[in-house]
C-alpha positions in Angstrom: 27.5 55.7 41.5 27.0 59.4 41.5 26.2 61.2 38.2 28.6 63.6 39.4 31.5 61.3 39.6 34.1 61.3 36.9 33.2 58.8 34.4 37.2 58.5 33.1 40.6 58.5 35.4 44.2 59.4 34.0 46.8 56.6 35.2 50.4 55.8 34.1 50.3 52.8 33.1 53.0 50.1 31.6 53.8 49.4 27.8 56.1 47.4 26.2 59.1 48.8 25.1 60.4 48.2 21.4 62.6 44.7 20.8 65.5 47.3 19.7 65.6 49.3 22.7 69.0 48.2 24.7 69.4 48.2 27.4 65.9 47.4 28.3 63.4 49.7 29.4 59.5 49.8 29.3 57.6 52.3 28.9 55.1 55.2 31.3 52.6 56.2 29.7 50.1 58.8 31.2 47.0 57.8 29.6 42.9 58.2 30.0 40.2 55.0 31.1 37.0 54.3 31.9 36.4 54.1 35.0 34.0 50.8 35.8 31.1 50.3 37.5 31.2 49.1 40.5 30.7 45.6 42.0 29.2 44.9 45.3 31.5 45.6 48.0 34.2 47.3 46.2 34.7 51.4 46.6 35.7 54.0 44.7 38.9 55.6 46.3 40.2 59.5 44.4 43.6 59.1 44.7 45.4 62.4 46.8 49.0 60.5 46.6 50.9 57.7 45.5 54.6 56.4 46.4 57.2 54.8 44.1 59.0 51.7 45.3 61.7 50.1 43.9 59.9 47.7 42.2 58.2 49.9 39.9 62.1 50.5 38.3 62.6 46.8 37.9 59.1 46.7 36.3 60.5 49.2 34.2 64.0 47.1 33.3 62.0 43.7 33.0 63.7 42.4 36.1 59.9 41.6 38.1 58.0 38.5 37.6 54.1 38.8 36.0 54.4 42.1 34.3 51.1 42.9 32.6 51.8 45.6 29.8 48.8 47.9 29.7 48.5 48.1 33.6 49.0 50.0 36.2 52.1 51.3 38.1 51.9 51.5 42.1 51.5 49.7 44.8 51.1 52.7 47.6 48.2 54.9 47.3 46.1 57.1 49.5 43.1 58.9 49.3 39.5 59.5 50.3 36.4 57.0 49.2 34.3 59.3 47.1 31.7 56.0 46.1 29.8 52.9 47.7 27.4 50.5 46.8 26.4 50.5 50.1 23.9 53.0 50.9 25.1 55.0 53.9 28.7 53.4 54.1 30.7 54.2 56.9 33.7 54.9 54.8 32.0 57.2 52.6 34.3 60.4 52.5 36.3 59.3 55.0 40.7 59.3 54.3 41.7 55.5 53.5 44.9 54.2 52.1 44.8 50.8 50.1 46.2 47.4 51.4 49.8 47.0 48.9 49.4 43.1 48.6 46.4 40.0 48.3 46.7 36.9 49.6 48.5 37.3 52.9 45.5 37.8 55.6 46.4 37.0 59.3 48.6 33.6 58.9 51.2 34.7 61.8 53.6 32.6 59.3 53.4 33.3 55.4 50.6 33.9 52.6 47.5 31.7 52.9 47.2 32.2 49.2 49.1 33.4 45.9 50.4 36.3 46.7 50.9 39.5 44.6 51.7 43.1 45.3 49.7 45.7 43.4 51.0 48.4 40.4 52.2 46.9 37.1 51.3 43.2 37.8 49.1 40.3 36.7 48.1 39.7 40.4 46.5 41.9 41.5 45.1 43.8 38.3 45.4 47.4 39.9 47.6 50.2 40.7 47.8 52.9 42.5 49.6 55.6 40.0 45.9 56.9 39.0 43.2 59.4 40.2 41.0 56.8 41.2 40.8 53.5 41.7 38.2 50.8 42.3 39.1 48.4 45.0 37.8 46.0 47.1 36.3 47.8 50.7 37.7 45.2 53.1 41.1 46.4 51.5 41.9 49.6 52.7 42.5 51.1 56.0 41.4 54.1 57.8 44.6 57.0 57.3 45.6 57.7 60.8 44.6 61.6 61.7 47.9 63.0 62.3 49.5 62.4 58.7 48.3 63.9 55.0 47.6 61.6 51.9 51.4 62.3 51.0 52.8 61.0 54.5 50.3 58.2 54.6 50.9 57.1 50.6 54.6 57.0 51.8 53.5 53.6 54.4 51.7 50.9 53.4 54.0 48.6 51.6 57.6 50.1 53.3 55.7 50.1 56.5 54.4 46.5 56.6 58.0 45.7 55.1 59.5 46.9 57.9 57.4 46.2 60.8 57.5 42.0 59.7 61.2 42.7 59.4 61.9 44.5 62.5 59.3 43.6 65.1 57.7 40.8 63.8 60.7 38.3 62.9 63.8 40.4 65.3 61.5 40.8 67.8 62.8 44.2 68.5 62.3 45.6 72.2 63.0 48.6 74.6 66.8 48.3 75.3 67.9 46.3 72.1 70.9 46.9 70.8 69.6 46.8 66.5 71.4 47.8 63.2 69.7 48.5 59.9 71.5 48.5 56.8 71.3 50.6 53.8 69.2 53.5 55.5 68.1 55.9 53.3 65.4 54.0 51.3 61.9 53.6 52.8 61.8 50.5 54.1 65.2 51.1 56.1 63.7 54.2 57.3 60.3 53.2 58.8 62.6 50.3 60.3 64.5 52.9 62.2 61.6 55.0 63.0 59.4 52.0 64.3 62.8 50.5 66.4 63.4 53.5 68.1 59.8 54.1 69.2 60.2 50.3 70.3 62.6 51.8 72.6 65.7 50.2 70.5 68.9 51.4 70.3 69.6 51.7 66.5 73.2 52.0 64.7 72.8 51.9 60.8 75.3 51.6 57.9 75.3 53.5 54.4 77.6 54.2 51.7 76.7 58.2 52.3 78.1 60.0 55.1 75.2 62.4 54.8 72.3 59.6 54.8 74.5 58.1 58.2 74.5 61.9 59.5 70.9 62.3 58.9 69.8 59.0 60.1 71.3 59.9 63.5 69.2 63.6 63.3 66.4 61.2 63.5 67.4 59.2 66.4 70.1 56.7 65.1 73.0 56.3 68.4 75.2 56.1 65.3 76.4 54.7 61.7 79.1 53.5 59.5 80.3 53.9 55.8 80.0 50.6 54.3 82.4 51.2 51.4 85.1 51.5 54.5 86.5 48.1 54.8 87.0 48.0 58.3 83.4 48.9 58.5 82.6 46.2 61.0 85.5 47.5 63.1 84.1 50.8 63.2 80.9 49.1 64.4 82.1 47.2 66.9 84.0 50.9 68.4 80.6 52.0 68.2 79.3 49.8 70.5 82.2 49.6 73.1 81.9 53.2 73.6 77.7 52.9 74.4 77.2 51.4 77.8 73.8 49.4 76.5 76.3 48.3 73.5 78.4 46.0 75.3 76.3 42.7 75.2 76.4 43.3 70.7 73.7 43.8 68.6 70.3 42.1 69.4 69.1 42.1 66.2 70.2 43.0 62.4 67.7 44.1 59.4 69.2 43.6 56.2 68.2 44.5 52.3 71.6 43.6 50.9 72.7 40.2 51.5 76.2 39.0 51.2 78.5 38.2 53.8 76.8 40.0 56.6 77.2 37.5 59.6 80.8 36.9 58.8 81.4 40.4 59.3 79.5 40.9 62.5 79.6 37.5 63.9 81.6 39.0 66.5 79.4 42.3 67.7 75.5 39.8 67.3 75.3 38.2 70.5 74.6 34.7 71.1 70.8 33.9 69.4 70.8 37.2 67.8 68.8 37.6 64.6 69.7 38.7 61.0 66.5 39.5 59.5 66.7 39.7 55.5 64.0 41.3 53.1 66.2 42.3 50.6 69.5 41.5 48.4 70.4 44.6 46.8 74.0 43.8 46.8 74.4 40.2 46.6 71.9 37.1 45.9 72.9 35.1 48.6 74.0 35.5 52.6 76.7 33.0 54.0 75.6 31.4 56.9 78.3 29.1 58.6 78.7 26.7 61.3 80.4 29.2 63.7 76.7 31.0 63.7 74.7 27.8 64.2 77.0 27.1 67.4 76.1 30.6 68.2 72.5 29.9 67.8 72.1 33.0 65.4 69.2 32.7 63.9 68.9 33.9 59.8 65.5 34.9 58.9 63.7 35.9 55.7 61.2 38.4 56.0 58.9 39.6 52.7 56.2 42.1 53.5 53.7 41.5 55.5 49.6 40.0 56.2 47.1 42.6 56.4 46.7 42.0 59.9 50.4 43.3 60.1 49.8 46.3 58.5 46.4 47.1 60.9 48.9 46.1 63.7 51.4 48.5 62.4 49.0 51.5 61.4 47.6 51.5 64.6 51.5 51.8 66.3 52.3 54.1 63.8 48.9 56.0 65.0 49.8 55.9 68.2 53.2 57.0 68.5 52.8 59.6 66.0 55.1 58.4 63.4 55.6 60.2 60.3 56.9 58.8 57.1 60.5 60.9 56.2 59.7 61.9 52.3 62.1 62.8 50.1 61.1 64.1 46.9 57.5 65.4 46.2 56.1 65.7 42.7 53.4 66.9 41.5 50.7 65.5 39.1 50.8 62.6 37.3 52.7 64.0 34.1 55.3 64.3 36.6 55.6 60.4 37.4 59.0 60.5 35.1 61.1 62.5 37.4 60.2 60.1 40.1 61.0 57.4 37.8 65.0 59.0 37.3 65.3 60.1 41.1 64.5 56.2 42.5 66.7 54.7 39.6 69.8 57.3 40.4 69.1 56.3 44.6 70.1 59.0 45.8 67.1 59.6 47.8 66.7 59.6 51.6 63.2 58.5 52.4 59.9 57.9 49.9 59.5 59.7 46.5 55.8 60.4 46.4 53.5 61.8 43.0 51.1 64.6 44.4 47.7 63.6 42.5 45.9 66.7 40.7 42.6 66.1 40.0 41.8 68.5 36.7 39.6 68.5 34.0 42.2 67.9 30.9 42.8 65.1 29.3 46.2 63.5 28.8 47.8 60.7 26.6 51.6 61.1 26.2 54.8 59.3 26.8 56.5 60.6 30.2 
């Protein structure tokens, strides 16, 4: 490594909050390490952005399995390799973004391995939510030209998410008839974004008229209010009125769970899909005999391989996709604001820290 590399890295990084506090609620902690030495065939990556994802709240309220206090947070990250040990590596100074997730390579199924997602974890033992970070070189992927570190930071885990959701398991194509619940959050986003570049049709539902009014600015044929209870109704209007519509939906992706087929049995057609990665609103989804006879198929659809995400990057890449970002902070120190705004949800698209690179030193509760 370079003499003139920084020898130390500020990260936010997880703690333990006191037995007292109620209701739970760990600790961020800007704080400064060492930065290690590195191994052969692992890079050193200076962090220009990083993306919160839900999980970094549950982290947060205890709710995610394998918390390791003293880590650190995020799983997205983007940046440019600054170090090698390979003399003359092709990546040197070149704009990369790391892989989210280990253990899932190229099975077309599921993880070959034990899986884990990065930031505030166990396995694997690094985040993103840091100036620079050591990682493995076969686990990162070139940034595609058309998109800055704070675009790109904003895809790898919502994009793989969503491309093994939507094109993987629905099998989404030109002329399908698809609807996306919940949009607003990044993975529902991308989902939309990648669908209609399919050449999808793409209704979507939200409890915000404004997210529904702004998911059709970006291409949506249309949405629905979920909180109405005649929601599926509404839907099903939708539909009659589009010409392509008539047949139903094709396909549905889904991050809340519940009763979803028994409210649109009627509008997904005959082997149509309901693609779940997600149960924000209920831990279980009904599926009944009426949908077996209707050969609907219900599929559960968590992240992606690696080979999904090259896949992905290089259809994002050529279609010129760019991640819809919500809020923009900037600087580490800043990593509690982010914190409040994904916690509150009201967001519409990815909340993404803006990494400064400065010579002070920092160690303080956010």
């Amino acid at each position: 490594m370079s003499s003139k590399l920084p020898r130390f890295t500020k990260a936010v990084t997880v703690k333990k909050a006191p037995a007292e506090r109620k209701p739970l609620y760990h600790d961020a902690v800007v704080e400064e390490r060492s930065i290690p030495s590195l191994k052969p065939g692992e890079i050193l990556v200076r962090i220009g952005a990083a993306a919160f994802n839900h999980r970094d709240v549950w982290i947060r309220k205890g709710l995610y399995p394998r918390i390791a206090f003293g880590s650190v947070f995020g799983s997205d990250g983007a940046g440019t390799v600054v170090a090698s040990t390979t003399s003359n590596d092709s990546l040197l100074n070149k704009r990369v973004f790391l892989t989210p997730s280990r253990g899932w390579e190229q099975h077309p199924e599921a993880p070959e391995t034990d899986f884990g997602i990065l930031g505030g974890v166990q396995f694997p033992s690094l985040g993103t939510f840091s100036e620079y970070v050591v990682v493995e070189r076969d686990q990162v992927i070139l940034s595609p030209d058309h998109l800055d570190d704070v675009h790109v930071s904003a895809w790898p885990l919502g994009g793989v998410t969503a491309w093994r959701a939507a094109i993987v398991n629905a099998r989404v194509q030109a002329g399908h008839n698809v609807l996306i619940t919940g949009i607003g959050g990044g993975v529902a986003l991308l989902a939309l974004q990648l669908c209609i570049a399919k050449g999808a049709t793409v209704y979507v539902t939200s409890g915000s008229p404004e997210k529904i009014q702004k998911a059709v600015a970006l291409g949506a044929r249309g949405g629905v209010n979920y909180k109405d209870k005649d929601w599926p109704n509404q839907l099903a209007a939708l539909l009659a009125k589009d010409k392509n519509g008539r047949h139903g939906l094709d396909a549905i992706i889904d991050s809340a769970g519940g009763d979803l087929l028994g409210q649109t049995g009627k509008i997904l057609r005959q082997g149509g899909r309901l693609v779940c990665y997600g149960m924000t609103a209920s831990p279980q989804i009904t599926f009944t005999m009426r949908d077996v006879l209707k050969n609907q198929q219900l599929i559960g659809s968590t992240m992606g391989s690696h080979q999904d995400l090259i896949d992905a990057t290089k259809f994002l890449a050529e279609h010129k996709i760019v991640p819809i970002i919500s809020h923009v902070f900037e600087g580490l120190e800043s990593a509690e604001q982010g914190f409040e705004t994904m916690n509150r949800g009201d967001q519409f698209g990815k909340i993404v820290i803006k990494v400064s690179h400065d010579a002070g030193k920092a160690k303080a509760k956010l």
